[in-house]
Every structure is written in C-alpha cells, then in structure tokens.
C-alpha positions as a Markdown table, in Angstrom:
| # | Residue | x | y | z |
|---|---|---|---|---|
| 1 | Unk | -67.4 | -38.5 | -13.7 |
| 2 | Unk | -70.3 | -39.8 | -15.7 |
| 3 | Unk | -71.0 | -39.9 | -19.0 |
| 4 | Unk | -73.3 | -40.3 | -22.1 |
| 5 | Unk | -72.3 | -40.7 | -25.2 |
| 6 | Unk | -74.7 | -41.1 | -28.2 |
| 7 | Unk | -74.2 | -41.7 | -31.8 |
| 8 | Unk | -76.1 | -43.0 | -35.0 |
| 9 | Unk | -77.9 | -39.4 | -35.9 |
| 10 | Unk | -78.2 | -38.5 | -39.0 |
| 11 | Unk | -80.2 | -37.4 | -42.1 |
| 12 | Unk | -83.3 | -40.2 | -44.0 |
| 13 | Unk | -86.0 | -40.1 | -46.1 |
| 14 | Unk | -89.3 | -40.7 | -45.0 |
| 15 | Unk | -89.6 | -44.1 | -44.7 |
| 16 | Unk | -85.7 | -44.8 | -43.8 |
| 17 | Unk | -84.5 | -46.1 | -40.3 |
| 18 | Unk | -81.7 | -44.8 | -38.3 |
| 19 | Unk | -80.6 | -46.4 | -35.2 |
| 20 | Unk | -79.3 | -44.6 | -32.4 |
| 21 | Unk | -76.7 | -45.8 | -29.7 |
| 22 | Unk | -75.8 | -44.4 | -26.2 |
| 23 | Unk | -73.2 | -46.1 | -23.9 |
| 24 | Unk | -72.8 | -44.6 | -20.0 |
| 25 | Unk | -69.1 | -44.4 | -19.2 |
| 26 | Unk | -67.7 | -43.5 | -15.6 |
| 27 | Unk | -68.1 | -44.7 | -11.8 |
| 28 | Unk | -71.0 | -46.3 | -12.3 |
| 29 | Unk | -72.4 | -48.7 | -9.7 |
| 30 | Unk | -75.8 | -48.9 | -11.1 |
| 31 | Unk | -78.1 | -48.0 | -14.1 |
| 32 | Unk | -81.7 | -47.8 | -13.1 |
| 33 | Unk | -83.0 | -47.1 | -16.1 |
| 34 | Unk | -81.8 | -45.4 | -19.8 |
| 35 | Unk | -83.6 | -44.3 | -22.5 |
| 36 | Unk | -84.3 | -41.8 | -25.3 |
| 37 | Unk | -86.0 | -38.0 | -25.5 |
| 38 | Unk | -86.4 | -35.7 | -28.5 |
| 39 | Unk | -86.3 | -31.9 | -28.5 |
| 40 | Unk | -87.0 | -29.8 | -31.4 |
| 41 | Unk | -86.4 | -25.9 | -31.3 |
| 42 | Unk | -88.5 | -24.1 | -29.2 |
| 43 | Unk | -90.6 | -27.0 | -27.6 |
| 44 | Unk | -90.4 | -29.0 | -24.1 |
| 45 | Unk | -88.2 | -31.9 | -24.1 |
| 46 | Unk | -90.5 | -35.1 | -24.0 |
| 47 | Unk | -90.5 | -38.8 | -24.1 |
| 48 | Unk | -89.3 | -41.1 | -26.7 |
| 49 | Unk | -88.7 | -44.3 | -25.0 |
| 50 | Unk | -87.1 | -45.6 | -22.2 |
| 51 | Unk | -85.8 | -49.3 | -20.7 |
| 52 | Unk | -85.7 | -50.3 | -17.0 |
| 53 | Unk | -82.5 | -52.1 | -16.2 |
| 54 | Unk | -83.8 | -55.1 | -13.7 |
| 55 | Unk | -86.4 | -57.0 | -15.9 |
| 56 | Unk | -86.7 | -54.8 | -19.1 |
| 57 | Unk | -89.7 | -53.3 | -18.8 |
| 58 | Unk | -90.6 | -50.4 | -21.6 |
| 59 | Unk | -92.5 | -47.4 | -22.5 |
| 60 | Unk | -92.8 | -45.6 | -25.5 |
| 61 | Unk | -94.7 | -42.4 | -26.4 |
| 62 | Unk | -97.4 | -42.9 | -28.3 |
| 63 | Unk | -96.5 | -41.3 | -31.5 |
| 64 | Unk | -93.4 | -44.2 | -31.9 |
| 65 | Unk | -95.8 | -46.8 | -30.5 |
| 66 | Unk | -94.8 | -49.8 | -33.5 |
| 67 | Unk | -91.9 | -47.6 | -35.0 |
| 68 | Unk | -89.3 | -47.6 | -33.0 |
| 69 | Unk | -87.9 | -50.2 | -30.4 |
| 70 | Unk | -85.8 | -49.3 | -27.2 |
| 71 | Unk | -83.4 | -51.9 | -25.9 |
| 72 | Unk | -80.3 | -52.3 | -23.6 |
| 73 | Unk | -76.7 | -54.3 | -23.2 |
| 74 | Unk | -76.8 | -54.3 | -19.9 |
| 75 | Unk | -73.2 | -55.3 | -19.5 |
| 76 | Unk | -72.1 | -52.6 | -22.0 |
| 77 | Unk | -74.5 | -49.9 | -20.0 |
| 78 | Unk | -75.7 | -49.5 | -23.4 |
| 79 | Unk | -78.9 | -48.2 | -25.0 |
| 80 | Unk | -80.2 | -48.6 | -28.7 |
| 81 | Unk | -83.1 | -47.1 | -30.3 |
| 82 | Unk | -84.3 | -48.2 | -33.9 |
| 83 | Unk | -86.2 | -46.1 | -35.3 |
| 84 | Unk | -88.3 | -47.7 | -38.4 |
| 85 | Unk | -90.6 | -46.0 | -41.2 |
| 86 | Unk | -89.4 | -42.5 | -39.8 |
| 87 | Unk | -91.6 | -39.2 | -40.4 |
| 88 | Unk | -90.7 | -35.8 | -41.4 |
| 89 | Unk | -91.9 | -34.7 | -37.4 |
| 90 | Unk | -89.4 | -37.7 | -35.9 |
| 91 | Unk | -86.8 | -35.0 | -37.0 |
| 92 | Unk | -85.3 | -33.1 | -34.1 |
| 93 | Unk | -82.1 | -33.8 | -31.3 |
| 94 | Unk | -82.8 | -36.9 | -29.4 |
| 95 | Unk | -80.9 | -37.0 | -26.2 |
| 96 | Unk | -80.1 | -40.4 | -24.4 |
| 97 | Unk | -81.0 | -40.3 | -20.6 |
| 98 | Unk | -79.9 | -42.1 | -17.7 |
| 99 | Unk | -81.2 | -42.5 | -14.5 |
| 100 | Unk | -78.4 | -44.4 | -12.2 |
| 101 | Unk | -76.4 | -44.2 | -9.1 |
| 102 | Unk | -72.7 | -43.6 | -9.6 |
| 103 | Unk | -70.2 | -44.9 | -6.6 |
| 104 | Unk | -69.9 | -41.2 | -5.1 |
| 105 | Unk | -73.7 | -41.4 | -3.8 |
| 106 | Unk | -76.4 | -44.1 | -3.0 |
| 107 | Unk | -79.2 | -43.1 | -4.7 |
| 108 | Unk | -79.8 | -42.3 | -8.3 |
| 109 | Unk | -78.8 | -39.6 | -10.3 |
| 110 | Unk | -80.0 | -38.4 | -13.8 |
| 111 | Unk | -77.8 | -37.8 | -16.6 |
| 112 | Unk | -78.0 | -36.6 | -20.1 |
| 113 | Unk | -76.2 | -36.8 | -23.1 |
| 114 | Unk | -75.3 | -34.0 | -25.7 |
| 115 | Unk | -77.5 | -34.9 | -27.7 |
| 116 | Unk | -77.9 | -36.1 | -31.8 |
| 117 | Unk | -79.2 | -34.5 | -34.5 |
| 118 | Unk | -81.8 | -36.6 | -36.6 |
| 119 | Unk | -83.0 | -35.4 | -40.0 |
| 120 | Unk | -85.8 | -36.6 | -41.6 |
| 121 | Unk | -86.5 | -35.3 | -45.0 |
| 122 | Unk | -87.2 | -35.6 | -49.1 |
C-alpha cells in the first residue's frame, strides 16, 4: 500500500510564504517523479510544479514561475514546495502527486494525496 502524505497548509497574508511537504510511504521500488497540483472549488485540477527523480529536472506553471520552488529528498521520497510572496488566487487545496512504481508492478503508477488546504487572505 502506497501513500502520500502532505502537510504545511495553512492560512497567510498576501505576501506570506507557506511551505508545503509530502513524503510517499509504502512498497515503493521507485519514484519517477512527485510534485504539486492545486484545485479550487468547481475548477479542473492543474499544475503547480513538479520534480523528476533521476536528474532533477522541473516545471512550474506559469503563474508560480519565481514564486514558488519544487524540490525533493530523494532518500526521504520526499517533496517540498515553497511558496513565496503568495496571492489571494494561490489560495485553494494543493494535492502532492506521485508518479512511481511500487514492488507489486513494473511500471509506474500515479498517486495522490488528500490534499491541503491553503489560505491566502487579509
């Protein structure tokens, strides 16, 4: 059994930074790649940032481009996201993501997290 756990949510001002955590527990034999989405009410789940495992390559959606920064502990299966001079529309449930292959199969599986609420507001 796989999991994602993710903590760090909570409630800033505009302006504030919050930093986010998500560590994969389980049979894992290997994490391709990890990284963050958002979801507010009502709208598609999309793209925050992500980290790929072998070489540390990332991508970030435009609108956190020089905000926030993605990385990884590797030997933790851990993924961090630090999210500088927030906005009022950073505010929604960012889930941590994982695609990786667990021992039960050979190829990769995705997984998500519950989820944590962030809160960005005067």
């Amino acid at each position: 059994q796989v999991q994602l756990v993710e903590s760090g949510g909570g409630s800033v001002q505009p302006g504030g930074s919050l930093r986010l955590s998500c560590v994969a527990s389980g049979n894992i034999f290997q994490i391709n790649f990890m990284g963050w989405y958002r979801q507010a009410p009502g709208k598609e789940r999309e793209l925050v940032a992500r980290i790929i495992n072998s070489g540390g390559r990332t991508e970030y959606a435009d609108s956190v481009q020089g905000r926030f920064t993605i990385s990884s502990d590797n030997a933790k299966n851990a993924v961090f996201l630090q999210m500088n001079y927030l906005k009022p529309e950073d505010a929604d449930v960012y889930y941590c993501y994982s695609n990786l292959v667990p021992t039960s199969a050979d190829y990769g599986i995705s997984y998500w997290g519950k989820g944590t609420l962030v809160t960005v507001s005067s």
